[in-house]
N, C-alpha and C positions, 0 to 999 in steps of 0.2 A: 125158680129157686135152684142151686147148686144140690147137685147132686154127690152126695158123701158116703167114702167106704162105710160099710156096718162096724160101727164101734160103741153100741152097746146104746137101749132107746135113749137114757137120757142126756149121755154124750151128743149125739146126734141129734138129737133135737133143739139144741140147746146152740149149738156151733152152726147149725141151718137157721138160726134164727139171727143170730151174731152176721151171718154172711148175708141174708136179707138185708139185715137193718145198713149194713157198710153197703150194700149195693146200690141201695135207696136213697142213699147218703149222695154215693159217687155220680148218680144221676139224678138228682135235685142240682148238683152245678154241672152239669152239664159234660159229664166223665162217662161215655159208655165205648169209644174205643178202649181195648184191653181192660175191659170191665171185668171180668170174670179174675187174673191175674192179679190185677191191684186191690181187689175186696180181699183176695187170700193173703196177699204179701201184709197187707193193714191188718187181717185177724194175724196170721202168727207176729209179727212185729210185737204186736200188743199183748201176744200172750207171754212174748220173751220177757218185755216190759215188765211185765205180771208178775210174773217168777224174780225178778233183778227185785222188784218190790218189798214181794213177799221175804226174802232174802234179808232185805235191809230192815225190812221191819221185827223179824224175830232177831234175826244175828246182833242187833244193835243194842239194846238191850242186854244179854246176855254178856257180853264184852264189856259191857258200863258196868254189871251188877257184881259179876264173877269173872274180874280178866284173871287169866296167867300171868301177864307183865306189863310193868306201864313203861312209854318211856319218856323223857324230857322234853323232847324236841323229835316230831312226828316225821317222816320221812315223806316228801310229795307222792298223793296218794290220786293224783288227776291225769296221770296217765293209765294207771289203772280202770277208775272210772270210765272215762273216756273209751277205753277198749271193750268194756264190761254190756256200755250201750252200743260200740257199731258190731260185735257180736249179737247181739239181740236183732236189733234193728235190719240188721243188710245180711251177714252171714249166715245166721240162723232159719231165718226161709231161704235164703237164695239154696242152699245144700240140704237143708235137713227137711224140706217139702219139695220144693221144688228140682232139684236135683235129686234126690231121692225119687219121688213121683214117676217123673220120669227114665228112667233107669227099670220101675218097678213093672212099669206097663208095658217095654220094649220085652224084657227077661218073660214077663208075662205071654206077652205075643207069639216070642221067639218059640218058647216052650210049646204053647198050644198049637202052632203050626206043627210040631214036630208029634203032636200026639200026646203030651203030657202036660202033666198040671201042677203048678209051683206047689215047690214044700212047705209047709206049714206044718205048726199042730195042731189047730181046726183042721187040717187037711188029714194030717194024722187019726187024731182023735176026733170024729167027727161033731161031739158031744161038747166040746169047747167053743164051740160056735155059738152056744146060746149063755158061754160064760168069758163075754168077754176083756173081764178085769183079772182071770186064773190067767189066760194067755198072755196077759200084756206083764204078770209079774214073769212067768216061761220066759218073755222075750229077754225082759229086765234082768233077770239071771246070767242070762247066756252073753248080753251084750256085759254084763260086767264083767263077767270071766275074757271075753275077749280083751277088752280094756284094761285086764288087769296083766296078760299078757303083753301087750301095747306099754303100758308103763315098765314093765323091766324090761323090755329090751331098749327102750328109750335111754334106761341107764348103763346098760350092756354095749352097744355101740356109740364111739367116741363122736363121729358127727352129728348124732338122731342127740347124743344129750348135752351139744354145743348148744344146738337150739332151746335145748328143756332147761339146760343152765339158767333162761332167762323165769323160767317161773321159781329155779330154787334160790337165786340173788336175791331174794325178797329177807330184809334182816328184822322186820318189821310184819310177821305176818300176822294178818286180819282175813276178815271173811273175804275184801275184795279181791285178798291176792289169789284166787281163784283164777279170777279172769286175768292174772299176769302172764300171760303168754305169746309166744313168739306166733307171727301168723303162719309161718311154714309148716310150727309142729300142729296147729288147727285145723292146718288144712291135710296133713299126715291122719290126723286123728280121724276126720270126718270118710276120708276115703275109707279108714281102717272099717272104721263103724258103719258106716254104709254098705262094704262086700258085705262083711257079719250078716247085717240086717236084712239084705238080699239072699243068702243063703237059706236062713230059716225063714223065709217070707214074711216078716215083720209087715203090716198092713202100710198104705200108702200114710195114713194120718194119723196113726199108731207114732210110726217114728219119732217123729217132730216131740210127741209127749216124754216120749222114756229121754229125750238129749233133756227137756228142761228138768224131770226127774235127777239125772246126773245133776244136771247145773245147781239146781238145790241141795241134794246132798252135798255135791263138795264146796257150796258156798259155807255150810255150817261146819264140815268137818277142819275147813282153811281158820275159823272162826279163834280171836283171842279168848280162850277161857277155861276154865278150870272144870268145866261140867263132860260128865261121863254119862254114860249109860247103863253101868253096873257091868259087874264079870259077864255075865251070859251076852248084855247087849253089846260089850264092847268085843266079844269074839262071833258079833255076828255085821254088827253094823260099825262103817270108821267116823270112828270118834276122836273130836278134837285132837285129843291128847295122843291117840295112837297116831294118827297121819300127822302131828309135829314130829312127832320122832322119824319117821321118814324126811323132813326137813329138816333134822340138827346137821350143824354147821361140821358135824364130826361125820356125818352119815352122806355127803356129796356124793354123787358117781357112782362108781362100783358099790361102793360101800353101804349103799341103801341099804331099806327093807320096808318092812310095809308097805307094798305097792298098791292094795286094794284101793278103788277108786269110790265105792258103793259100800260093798259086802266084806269086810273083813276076813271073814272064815276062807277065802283060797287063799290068803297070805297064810293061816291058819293052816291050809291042805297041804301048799306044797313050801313049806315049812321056812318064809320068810318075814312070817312075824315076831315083832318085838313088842311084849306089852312089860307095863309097869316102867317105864323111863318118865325119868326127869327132866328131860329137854326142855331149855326156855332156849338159847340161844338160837338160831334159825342162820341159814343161807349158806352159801359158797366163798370156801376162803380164794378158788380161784378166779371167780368171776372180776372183770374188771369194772370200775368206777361207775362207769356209762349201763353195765346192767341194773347196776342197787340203785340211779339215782337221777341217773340218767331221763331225758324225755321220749314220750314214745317213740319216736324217729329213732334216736341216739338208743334205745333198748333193743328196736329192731335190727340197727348197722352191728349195734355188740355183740349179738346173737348170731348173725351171721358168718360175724368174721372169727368166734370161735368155732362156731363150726366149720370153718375151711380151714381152720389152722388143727384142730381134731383129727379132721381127715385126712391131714397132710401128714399129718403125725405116726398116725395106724400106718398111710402106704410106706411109709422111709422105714416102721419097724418090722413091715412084712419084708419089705427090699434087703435090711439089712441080713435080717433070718434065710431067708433063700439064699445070699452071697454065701452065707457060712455053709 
């Protein structure tokens, strides 16, 4: 049996049993090269799977019962999908375990050659070690602050928010437009969260948990509907209606706010939230054609080429500034 970080008995217990039964699976037909890599890639796949699920099963509902807005004639929503599972599916282990993983155990290595021993707060606090759902919220804290960093400057630099342009052209947002994203800024983000996650030693299969954590909450908070959390929840956790208004059609670019991706209250701290709007409208009045409606191919090419035309933009008005 595969051997698993300590993440807590019945975690572990339970994911050593899941990696059994896939091992036993893969060698019943006859699968024992790279046996060990393809039982892990199949459990996270499936737990991506899991979460995109769980997602559609509450968010869907909620959107039938209590939408914000309907509209006539629904915008195609199959490229979306489509990116929703090869995120799950291929991206999601290939970086968030597997990339990750490895990364963890080299900085591991490195360090202990040198006489020390990776940061943590188990490592800290030695006493978190037998509590290990306190640390994994510690982690989830600190990667949402990072993230929430990560999202304004996304909108603070003109090229970083050609690419983010494609998640706000959505004039139609539902819970999928979550996963409406450009694969540059996915893979911006993953690096982001990754250092984060290596700094304060985030456990090797810890990680993987707190990305599908985000992916859930921001599938609900993307979510069409009129349901809140009350004053206290909504200045702690982002809720629907608070992360539309970071979407209205009037709030693109510089102009945002509420950046919180999880946790509301650091929009709250360093004092870029907006609660109580009325935003139904949603998207970018700059974006072109091929963002809002475009096929995934054709939302990837539009994304890119505002981001080269963004950054071509900033260097001619640094060029121009320096002439003067």
């Amino acid at each position: 049996m595969l051997a698993l970080p300590h993440v807590g008995d019945w975690l572990s217990s339970h994911l050593q049993c899941a990696l059994h039964s896939i091992q036993s699976m893969l060698s019943a037909h006859a699968v024992t090269k790279y046996n060990h890599p393809i039982a892990l890639w199949i459990l996270f796949a499936a737990c991506g799977v899991t979460e995109l699920c769980i997602s559609f099963t509450f968010c869907t509902p909620i959107e039938c019962i209590r939408p914000l807005t309907r509209w006539e004639k629904r915008n195609p929503i199959a490229p979306d999908i489509l990116y929703a599972f090869f995120v799950r599916i291929v991206l999601f282990p290939l970086i968030a375990f597997f990339e990750y993983d490895w990364l963890h155990r080299h900085i591991a290595g490195t360090l202990s050659d040198l006489g020390f021993a990776q940061p943590s707060f188990a490592a800290l606090v030695p006493a978190l070690q037998t509590w290990p759902v306190i640390t994994f919220a510690l982690n989830f804290v600190i990667l949402d602050l990072a993230d929430y960093w990560r999202h304004r400057l996304s909108h603070r630099l003109g090229w970083w928010y050609g690419v983010h342009s494609l998640h706000h052209a959505e004039d139609q947002m539902t819970f999928w437009s979550d996963d409406r994203s450009h694969i540059l800024e996915d893979a911006i983000t993953y690096v982001w969260l990754i250092a984060v996650g290596l700094a304060i030693g985030v456990p090797s299969l810890q990680f993987p948990f707190l990305i599908l954590t985000f992916r859930l909450l921001g599938s609900v908070s993307h979510a069409n509907t009129t349901i809140g959390y009350g004053w206290l929840g909504n200045h702690i956790l982002v809720s629907p209606r608070f992360h539309r208004t970071h979407h209205a059609l009037k709030a693109a670019g510089r102009r945002s706010c509420n950046y919180g991706t999880a946790l509301s209250l650091w929009d709250v701290a360093f004092g870029t939230a907006r609660f109580n709007d009325d935003t139904v409208e949603t998207g970018d009045a700059g974006a072109e054609p091929a963002l809002v409606h475009g096929s995934w191919v054709e939302q990837q090419r539009a994304g890119f080429r505002r981001m080269m035309r963004l950054a071509r933009r900033k260097r001619s008005s640094v060029t121009t500034r320096s002439a003067a």
